[in-house]
C-alpha positions, 0 to 999 in steps of 0.5 A: 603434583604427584610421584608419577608426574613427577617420575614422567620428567626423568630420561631414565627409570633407576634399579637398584638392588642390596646385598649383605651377604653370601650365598644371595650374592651375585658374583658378576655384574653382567650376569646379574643385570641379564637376570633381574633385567631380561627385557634388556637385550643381553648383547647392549650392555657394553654398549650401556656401560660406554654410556653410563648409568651402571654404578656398584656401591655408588661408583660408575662402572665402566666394564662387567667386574668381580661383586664385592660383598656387601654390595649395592648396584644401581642402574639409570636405564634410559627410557627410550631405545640406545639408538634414539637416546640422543634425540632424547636430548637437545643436539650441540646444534642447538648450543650457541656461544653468545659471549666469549673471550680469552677467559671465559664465555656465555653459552646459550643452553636450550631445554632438554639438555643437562649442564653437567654428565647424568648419572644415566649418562655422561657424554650428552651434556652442556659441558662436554658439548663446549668442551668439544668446541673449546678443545679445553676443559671448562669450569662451570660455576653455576648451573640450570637444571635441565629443563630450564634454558638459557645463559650459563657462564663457563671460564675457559682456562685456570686464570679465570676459574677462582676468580670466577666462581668467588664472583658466584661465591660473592653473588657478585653476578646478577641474572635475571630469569622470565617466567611465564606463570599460571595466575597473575599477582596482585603486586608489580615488584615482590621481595621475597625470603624464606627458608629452602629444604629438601621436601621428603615426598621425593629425592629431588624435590624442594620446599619453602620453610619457616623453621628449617633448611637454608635461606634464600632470597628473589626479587621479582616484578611482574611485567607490563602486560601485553595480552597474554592469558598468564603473567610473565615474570622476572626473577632475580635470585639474591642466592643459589639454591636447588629449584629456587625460583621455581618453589618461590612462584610455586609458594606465591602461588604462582606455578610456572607453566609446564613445571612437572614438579611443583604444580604448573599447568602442563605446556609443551616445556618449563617456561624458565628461561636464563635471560640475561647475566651481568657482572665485573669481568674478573680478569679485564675488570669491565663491565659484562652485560649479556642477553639472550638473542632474541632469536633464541627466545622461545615464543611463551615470552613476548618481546615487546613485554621484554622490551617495554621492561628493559628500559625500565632499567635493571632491577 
């Protein structure tokens, strides 16, 4: 793993600049960001601040502004032309609800699409995706990373939002993950605990630890093989920590395919997928018991593996 494989899964690259003082102070934003961005046509930046992306001492601005001193500006630049920014995300097509009722739904979140607005913009996201479908806004009180797909839970109105997110809170909701993963274990069922920290070598990176950090919790068990050259993992996570899963396999020894961050072997996409979510309904108090259809299953998992694993039962 290294800072540029990690850097190459990001939709932006982040500029940032300081200022203590007069006279090395600018006075207006826009002035500013024409200068120390030239590439950048002059004449987009409205269209850019409509997006997102530009913050002045770490709140977003929408519209060019009078610098306060000191100050700090950042900006999140897409990678890709403003014009294409949005086949650089996964479409609301690609959404599906699987579940839903008065209080609360189960949405289907493909690759390529982050939960909650970025910082390098803030309308393509799952949220305001389902909030356009809903007409309502929405709670979400757990959360894929965004390359991760799969079900996500959201409450559709206030009678739900504490009941649902103390359920969270409670680790009264049981998900289940698969993971296609390099190498295959020696074990068919693994519990495994440690601590879980920020890793210094990059803002969003996580670590396993002995001695520092917050503790966190997987089960795991390996499922009935059927051929394919890498294991195929589920994961219960017992806590909800940044990155959990994935720095669990990684610290097995057991990178999951397609993790730029802690060390899979390349594949088209993260093999991470939100699988299946069961809980007490916490409003009607029954039994809730979602999986993804299979026909949004993506190929790296074989169903007849999943199949032979479901009637084993839930772990």
């Amino acid at each position: 793993m290294t800072t540029d494989s990690i850097e190459s899964a990001f939709t932006s690259r982040k500029w940032h600049w300081t200022f203590y003082g007069l006279p090395a102070a600018p006075s207006r934003l826009v002035d500013f960001l024409i200068s120390k961005l030239p590439h950048i046509d002059p004449s987009s930046w409205p269209d850019r601040f409509s997006i997102g992306g530009v913050f002045v001492n770490g709140l977003a601005a929408d519209e060019d502004l009078s610098l306060p001193v000191p100050c700090k500006v950042e900006y999140y630049e897409p990678k890709v032309p403003l014009s294409d920014l949005h086949s650089a995300f996964a479409s609301p097509d690609e959404c599906k609800v699987v579940y839903e009722d008065d209080y609360l739904a189960v949405v289907w979140k493909p690759a390529r699409l982050s939960c909650l607005p970025a910082k390098e913009q803030k309308t393509l996201n799952l949220k305001c995706y389902m909030q356009k479908i809903f007409g309502a806004d929405l709670h979400m009180p757990s959360r894929l990373d965004m390359s991760t797909q799969g079900l996500v839970l959201f409450s559709r109105n206030q009678l739900c939002h504490s009941p649902l997110q103390k359920l969270f809170e409670k680790r009264a909701v049981n998900k289940r993950y698969l993971a296609r993963v390099t190498n295959s274990p020696n074990w068919r069922f693994k519990y495994h605990s440690d601590l879980i920290t920020r890793d210094l070598r990059h803002p969003v990176l996580r670590r396993s630890s002995s001695d520092e950090g917050l503790p966190a919790a997987t089960i795991f068990r390996k499922l009935p093989d059927c051929g394919r050259s890498h294991s195929l993992l589920m994961a219960r996570p017992l806590t909800g920590r940044t990155h959990q899963i994935r720095v669990h396999c990684a610290h097995l020894g057991l990178p999951i395919l397609g993790d730029k961050f802690y060390g899979g072997t390349d594949f088209d996409n993260l093999c991470l997928l939100s699988y299946r979510v069961t809980f007490r309904h916490p409003v009607l108090g029954s039994s809730v018991d979602v999986r993804a259809p299979d026909g949004l299953i993506p190929t790296w998992v074989d169903i007849d593996q999943l199949r032979l694993f479901d009637k084993e039962g839930i772990v």
